[in-house]
C-alpha positions in Angstrom: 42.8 53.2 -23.3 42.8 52.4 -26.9 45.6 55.2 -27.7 47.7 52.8 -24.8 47.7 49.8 -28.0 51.3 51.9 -29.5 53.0 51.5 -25.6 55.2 48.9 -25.3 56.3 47.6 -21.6 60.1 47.6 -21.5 61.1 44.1 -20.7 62.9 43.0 -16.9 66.1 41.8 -17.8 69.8 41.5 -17.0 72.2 38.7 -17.7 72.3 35.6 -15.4 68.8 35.3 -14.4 67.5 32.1 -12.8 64.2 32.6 -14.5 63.1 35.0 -17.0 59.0 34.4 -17.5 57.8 35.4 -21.0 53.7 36.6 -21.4 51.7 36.5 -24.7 51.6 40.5 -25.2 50.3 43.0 -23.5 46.5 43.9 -22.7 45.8 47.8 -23.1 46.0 48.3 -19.7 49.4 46.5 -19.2 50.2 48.7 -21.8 48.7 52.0 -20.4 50.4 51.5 -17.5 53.4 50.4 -19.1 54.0 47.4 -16.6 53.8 43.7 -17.2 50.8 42.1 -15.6 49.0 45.3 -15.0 45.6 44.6 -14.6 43.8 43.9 -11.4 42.3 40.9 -12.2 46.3 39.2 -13.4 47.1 36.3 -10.9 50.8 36.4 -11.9 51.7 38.5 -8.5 49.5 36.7 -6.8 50.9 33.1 -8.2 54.8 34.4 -8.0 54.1 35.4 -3.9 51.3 32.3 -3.1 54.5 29.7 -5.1 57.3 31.2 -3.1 59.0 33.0 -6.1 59.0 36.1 -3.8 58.3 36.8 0.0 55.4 39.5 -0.4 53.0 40.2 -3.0 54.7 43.0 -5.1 52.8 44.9 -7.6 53.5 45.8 -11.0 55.1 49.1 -10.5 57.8 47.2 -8.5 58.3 44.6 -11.4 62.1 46.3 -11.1 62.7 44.4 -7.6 62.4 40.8 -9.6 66.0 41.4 -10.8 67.3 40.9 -7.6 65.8 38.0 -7.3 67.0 36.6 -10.0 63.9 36.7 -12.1 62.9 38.7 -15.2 59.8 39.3 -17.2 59.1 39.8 -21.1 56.5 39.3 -24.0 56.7 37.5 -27.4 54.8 39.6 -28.4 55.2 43.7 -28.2 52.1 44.4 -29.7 49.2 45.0 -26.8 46.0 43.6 -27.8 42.6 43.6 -26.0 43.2 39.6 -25.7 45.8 37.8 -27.2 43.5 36.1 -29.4 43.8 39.0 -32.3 47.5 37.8 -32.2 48.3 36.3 -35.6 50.4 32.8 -36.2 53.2 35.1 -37.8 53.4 37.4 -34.8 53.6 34.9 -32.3 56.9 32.9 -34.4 58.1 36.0 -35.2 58.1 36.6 -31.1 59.3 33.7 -30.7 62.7 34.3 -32.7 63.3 37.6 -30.9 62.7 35.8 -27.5 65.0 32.7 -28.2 67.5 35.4 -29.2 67.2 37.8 -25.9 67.4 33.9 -24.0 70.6 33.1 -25.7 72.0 36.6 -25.2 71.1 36.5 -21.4 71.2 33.3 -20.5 68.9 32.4 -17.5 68.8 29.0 -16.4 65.4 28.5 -17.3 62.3 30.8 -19.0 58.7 30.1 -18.6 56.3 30.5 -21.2 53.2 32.0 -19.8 50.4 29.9 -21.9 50.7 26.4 -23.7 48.8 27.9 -27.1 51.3 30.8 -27.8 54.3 28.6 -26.8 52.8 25.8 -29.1 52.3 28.5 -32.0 55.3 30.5 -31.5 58.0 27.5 -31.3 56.0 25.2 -33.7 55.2 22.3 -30.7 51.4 21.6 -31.4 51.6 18.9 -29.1 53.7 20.6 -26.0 51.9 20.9 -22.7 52.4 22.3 -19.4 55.7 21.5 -17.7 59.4 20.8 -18.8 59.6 21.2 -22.2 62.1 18.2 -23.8 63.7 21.6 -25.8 65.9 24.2 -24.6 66.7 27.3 -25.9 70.6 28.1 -25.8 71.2 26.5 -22.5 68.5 27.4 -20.8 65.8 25.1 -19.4 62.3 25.6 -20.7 58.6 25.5 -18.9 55.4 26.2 -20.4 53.3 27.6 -17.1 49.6 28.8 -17.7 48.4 32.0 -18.8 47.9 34.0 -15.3 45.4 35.8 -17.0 41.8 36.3 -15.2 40.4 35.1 -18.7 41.9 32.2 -18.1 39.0 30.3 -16.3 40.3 26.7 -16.4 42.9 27.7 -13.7 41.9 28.8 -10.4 44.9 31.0 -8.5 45.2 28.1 -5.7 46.1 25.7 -9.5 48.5 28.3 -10.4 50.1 28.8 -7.2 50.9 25.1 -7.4 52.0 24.7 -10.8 54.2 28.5 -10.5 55.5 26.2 -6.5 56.3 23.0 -8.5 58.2 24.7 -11.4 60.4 27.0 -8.4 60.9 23.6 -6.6 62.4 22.2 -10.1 64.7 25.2 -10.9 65.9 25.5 -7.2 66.9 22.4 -7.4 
């Protein structure tokens, strides 16, 4: 698994997107498997099908059939870590350049940030929490959604699946 930390996972993209969701990095098993969300224990598959972003739990080998739905996924981070704590302050601003430049080439109508510490690191907003951000980034609208990770203990899947359901609401809208 180790020898899986020089993979990258090729980013879900195309122009137009209604929302374009951005991780921390990838784990070594994301990595491994060269999918985003890999691991069994991720709730973001879970979250996107329980909020109503898609109509049946897809798994990360079908990541492709988000584009069709109008939805894309990246990192700001390329590097896959263990946990996104070995992440340093420069990688995460540095991430966050190269994201806010993929957003403004592609232009979805809104991304969400997947974790309020990286967002507040990577785009210099210590005091940011979850929700619309008062920023955008090019044109597009900005959330800051929690990390869907199973580390993640202070949300449960049935919190995520409301949060992930409010923030569809708002871009449907």
């Amino acid at each position: 698994m180790l020898a899986a930390a020089d993979n990258t996972v090729p980013d879900v993209i195309a122009p137009g997107l209604t929302v374009f969701f951005c991780g921390i990095n990838p784990g070594l098993y994301s990595a491994w498997a060269r999918h985003h969300f890999a691991r069994a224990g991720n709730r973001f598959w879970p979250a996107l099908y329980a909020s109503g972003f898609t109509g049946r739990l897809l798994r990360p080998e079908q990541e492709g059939e988000l584009l069709r739905l109008g939805y894309g996924i990246t990192n700001l981070v390329e590097r896959a870590t263990l946990g996104s704590g070995e992440l340093s302050r420069e990688e995460l601003v540095a991430g966050g350049r190269v994201f806010a430049t993929k957003v403004k080439r592609y232009r979805p109508c809104a991304v969400a940030v997947l974790g309020v510490s990286a967002y507040r690191l990577a785009f210099d907003r210590p005091k940011a929490v979850m929700g619309p951000q008062p920023d955008r980034i090019g044109e597009s609208l900005v959330w800051v959604l929690p990390n869907p990770s199973g580390l993640n203990a202070h949300f449960t899947p049935k919190a995520l699946a409301k949060i992930f359901r409010e923030f569809r609401l708002r871009v449907a809208d």
